[in-house]
C-alpha positions in Angstrom: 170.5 -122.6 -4.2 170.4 -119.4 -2.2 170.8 -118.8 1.2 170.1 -115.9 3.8 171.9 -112.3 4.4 171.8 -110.4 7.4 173.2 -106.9 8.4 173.5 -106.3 12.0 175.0 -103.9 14.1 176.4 -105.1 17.1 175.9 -101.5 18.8 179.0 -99.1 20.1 180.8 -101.9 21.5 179.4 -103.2 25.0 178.2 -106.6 24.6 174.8 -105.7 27.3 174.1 -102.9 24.6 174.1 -106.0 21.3 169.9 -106.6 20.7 168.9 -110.0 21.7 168.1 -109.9 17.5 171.3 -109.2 16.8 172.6 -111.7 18.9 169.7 -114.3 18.0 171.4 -113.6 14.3 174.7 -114.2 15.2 174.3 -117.7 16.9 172.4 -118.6 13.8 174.9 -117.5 11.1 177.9 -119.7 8.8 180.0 -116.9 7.6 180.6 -113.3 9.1 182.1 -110.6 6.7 183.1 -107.4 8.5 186.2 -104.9 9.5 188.0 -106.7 11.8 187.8 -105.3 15.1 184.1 -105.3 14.5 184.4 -108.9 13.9 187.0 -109.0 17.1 184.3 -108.7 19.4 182.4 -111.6 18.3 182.2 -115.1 20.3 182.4 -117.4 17.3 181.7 -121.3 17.4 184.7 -123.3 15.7 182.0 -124.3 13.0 181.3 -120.4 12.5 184.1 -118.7 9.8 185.5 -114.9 9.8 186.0 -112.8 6.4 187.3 -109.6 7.6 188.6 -106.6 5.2 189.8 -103.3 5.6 187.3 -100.6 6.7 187.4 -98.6 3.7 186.1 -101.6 1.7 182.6 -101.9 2.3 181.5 -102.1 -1.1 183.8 -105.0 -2.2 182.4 -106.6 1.5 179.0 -106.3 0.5 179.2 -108.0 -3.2 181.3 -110.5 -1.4 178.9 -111.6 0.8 176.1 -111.4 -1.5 177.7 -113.7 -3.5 178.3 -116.1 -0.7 175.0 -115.7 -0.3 173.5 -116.7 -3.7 175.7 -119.4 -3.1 173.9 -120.6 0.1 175.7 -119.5 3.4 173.9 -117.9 6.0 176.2 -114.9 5.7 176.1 -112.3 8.4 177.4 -109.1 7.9 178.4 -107.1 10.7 179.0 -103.5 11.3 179.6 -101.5 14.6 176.4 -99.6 16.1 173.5 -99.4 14.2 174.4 -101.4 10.1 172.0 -97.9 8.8 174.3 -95.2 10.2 177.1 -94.5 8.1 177.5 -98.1 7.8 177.3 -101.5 5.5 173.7 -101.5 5.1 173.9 -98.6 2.6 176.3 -100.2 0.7 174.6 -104.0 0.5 171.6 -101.9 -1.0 173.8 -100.1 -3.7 175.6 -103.1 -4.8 171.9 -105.2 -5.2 171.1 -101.8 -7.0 174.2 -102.1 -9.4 174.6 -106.2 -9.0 174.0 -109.4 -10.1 170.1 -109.8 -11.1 169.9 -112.4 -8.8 170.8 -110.8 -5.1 167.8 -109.0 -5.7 166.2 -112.6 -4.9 167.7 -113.1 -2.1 166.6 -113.6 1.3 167.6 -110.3 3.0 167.3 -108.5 6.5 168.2 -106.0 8.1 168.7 -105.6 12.3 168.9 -102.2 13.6 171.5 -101.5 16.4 172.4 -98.5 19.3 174.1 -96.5 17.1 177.2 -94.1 18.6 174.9 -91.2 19.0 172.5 -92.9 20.9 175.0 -94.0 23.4 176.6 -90.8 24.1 173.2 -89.3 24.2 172.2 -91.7 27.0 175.3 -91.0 28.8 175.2 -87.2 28.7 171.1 -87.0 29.2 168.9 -86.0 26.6 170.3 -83.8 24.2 168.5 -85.2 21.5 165.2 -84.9 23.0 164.1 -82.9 20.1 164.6 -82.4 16.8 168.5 -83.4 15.2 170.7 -84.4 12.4 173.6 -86.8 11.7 176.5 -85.8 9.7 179.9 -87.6 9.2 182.6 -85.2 8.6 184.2 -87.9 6.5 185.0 -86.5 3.0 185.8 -89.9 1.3 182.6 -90.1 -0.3 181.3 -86.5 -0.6 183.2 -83.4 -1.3 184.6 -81.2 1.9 182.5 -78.0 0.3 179.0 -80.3 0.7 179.5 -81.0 4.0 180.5 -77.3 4.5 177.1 -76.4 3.0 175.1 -78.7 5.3 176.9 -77.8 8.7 175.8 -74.1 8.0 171.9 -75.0 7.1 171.8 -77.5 10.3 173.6 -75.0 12.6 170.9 -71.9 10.5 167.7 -74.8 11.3 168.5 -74.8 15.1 168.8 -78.7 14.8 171.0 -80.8 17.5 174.0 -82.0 15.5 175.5 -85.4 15.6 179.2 -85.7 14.0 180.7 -89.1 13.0 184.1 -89.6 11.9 185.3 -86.2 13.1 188.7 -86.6 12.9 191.7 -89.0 11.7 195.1 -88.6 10.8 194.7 -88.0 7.1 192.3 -85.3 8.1 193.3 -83.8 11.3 191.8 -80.0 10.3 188.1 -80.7 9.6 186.7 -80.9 13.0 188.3 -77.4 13.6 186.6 -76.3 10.8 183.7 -77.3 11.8 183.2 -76.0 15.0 184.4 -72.6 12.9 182.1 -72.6 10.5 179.5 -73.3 13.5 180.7 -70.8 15.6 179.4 -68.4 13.2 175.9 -69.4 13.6 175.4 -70.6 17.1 175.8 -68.8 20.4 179.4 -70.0 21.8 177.9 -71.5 24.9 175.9 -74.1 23.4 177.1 -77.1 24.9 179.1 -79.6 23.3 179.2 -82.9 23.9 182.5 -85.4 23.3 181.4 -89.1 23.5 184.5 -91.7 23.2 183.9 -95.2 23.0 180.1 -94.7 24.7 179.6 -98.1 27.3 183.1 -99.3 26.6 185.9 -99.5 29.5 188.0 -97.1 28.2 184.7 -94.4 27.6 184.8 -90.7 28.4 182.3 -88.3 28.3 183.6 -84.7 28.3 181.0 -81.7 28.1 182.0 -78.2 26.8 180.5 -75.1 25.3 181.1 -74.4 22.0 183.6 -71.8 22.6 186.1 -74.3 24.7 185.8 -77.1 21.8 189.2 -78.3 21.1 189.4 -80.9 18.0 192.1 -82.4 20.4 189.5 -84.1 22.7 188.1 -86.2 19.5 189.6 -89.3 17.5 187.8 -91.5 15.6 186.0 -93.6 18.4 184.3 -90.4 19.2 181.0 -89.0 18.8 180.5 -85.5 18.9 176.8 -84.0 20.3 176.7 -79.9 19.4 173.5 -78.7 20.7 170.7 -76.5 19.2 170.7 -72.7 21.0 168.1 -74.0 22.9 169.7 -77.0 24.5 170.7 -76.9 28.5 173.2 -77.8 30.6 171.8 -79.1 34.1 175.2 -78.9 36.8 174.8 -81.2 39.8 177.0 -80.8 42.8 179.3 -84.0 42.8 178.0 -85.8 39.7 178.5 -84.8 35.8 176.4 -82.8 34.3 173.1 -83.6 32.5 172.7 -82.0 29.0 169.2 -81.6 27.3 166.9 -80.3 24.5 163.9 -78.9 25.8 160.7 -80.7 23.7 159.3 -77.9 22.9 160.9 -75.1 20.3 159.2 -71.7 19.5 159.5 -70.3 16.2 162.2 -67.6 15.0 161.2 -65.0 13.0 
């Protein structure tokens, strides 16, 4: 007998900004496997059971609840903002990919969320309102030097850049870094954008130019926005400012 996995992301932590999806999946699920304080800010029924792990452990989550689910729970799986981004949806693939023969059976899906980005790009305006990446500054899983690499092509391509996990306290230097390493590319007043806990009580939403970026105005509930050369900074008398990228782009020779 199998039963039914789902991935969600229960978006960057206000409960208005959780998909009626998402939420649909919730109500419907047995058995939720997750990093706690994801799990945390769940309203579960007494008949509804908790599996929470550390957040470096997403591949052991995964075959976990996999296995529950070849074993017929309705297992939800739940990550913070959107379960694609740097998050557990990833790793349930690659452990189907490398698994038991059997989970590739299984009943999957897959329920997108507001991802961090998103949010902090709402709050600030619209400075993804043309073409961007996402990179997670993270060096768990990829060597320091790749991510190195890519910062210089993204900065060199003129694309809007999107950091996750900029900073923790087993790596306190790399966000420096990186605003080093992209202060050789891009003009020093393109604005910067620091997006803490986006549509949470305790948010703030600080905008700078690239020169006055301080690593210190980051932890790891923060987003970072760094804007293309192109992207603006709109100041309004009495209200923050608003901080877009123009549609349109010309070409560089």
């Amino acid at each position: 007998m199998s039963g039914r996995l789902v991935v969600l992301g229960t978006g960057p932590g206000n409960p208005a900004q959780t998909t009626p999806e998402a939420t649909a999946a919730i109500a419907a699920a047995t058995v939720f496997f997750g990093y706690g304080p994801y799990l945390d800010r769940l309203s579960l029924r007494p008949d509804q059971r908790r599996v929470a792990s550390d957040n470096r452990e997403e591949l052991a989550r995964a075959r976990a609840a996999l296995s529950a689910a070849h074993a017929g729970e309705n297992v939800c799986i739940v990550s913070g903002g959107d379960p694609g981004v740097f998050a557990m949806a990833a790793a349930v693939c690659e452990a189907i990919e490398h698994g038991a023969p059997a989970w590739r059976e299984l009943d999957l899906e897959i329920i997108p969320g507001v991802t961090a980005m998103l949010a902090v790009a709402a709050r600030a305006g619209a400075p993804l309102g043309h073409d961007f990446c996402a990179i997670s500054l993270s060096d768990n899983l990829k060597p320091w030097p790749l991510i190195e690499q890519r910062l210089h092509a993204v900065a060199a391509a003129g694309l809007v850049i999107a950091l996750y996990n900029p900073i923790s306290r087993a790596r306190p230097w790399q966000l420096g870094t990186a605003f080093a390493i992209l202060r050789e590319v891009l003009p020093w007043t393109t604005p910067v954008i620091f997006g803490r806990a986006a549509g949470r009580p305790d948010e703030a939403i600080k905008v700078v130019t690239l020169a006055e970026a301080d690593p210190l105005h980051a932890d790891m509930a923060t987003c970072v926005i760094i804007g293309s050369p192109e992207t603006r900074i709109i100041e309004r008398p009495g209200l923050p400012p608003l901080v877009y990228s123009p549609r349109s782009a010309e070409a560089k020779s």
